[in-house]
TILUM-108849 format. One record per residue (C-alpha): residue number from 1; y, x, z. Coordinates in pm, whole numbers, plus 50000, padded with zeros to 5 digits. Example, Ala and Ser with C-alpha at 12.3 -4.5 7.8 and 13.67 -1.06 7.14 Angstrom:
# residues 2
ATOM   seq      yy      xx      zz
ATOM     1   49550   51230   50780
ATOM     2   49894   51367   50714
# end
This chain:
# residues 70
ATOM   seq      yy      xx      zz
ATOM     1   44077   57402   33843
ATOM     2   44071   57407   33465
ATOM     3   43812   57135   33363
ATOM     4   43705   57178   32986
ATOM     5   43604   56825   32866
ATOM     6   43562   56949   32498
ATOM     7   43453   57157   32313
ATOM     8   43675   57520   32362
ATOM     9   43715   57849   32285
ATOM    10   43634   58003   32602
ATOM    11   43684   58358   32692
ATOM    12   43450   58645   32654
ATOM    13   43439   58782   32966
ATOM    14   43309   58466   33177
ATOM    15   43142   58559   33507
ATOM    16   42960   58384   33754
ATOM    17   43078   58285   34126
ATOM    18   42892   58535   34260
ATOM    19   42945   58822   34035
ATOM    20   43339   58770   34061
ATOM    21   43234   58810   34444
ATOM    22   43120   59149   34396
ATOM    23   43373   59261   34115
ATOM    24   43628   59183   34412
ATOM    25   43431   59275   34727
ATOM    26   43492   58942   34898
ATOM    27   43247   58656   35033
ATOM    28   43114   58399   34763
ATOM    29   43279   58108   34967
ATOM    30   43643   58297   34938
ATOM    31   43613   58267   34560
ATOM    32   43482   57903   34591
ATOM    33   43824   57845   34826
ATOM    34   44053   58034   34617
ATOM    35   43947   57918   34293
ATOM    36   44040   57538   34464
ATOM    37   44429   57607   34502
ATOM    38   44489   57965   34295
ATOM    39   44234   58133   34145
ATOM    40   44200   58080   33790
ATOM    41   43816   57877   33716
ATOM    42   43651   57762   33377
ATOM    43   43488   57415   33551
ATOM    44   43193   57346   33287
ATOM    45   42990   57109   33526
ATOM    46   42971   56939   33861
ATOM    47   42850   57232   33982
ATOM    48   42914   57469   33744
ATOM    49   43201   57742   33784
ATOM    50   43279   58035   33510
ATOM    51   43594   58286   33587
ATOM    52   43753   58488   33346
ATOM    53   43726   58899   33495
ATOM    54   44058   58938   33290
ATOM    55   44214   58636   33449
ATOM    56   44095   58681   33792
ATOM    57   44181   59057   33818
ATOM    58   44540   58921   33632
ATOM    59   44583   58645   33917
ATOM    60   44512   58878   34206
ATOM    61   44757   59192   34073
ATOM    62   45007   58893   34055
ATOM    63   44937   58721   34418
ATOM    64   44942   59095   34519
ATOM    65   45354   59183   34352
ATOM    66   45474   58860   34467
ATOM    67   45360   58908   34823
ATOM    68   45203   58620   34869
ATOM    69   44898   58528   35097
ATOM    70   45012   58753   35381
# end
């Protein structure tokens, strides 16, 4: 997970756990797991998770060419 310590430029389009959820029609808790080994995640607090809809929707059309996750 990408941590931000400092002060950042963060992206535009940050989205909430749950909203991400929706965007990709998949359980809350799949996010939550993904975002722990692949999915791209803006970590802003101890419990406190932003995604990018850019980099998310990037990450998956990626995971998607490659193959992986099968």
């Amino acid at each position: 997970m990408k941590r931000i310590t400092t002060p950042a430029r963060l992206p535009d389009d940050l989205q909430t756990l749950p909203e991400i959820a929706d965007l990709i029609k998949i359980e809350p808790k799949t996010v939550y797991r993904w975002a722990a080994s692949w999915l791209p995640v803006y970590k802003l607090g101890a419990r406190c998770l932003r995604f990018s809809k850019r980099e998310v929707l990037e990450a998956i059309a990626k995971r998607r060419i490659n193959g992986a996750g099968e």
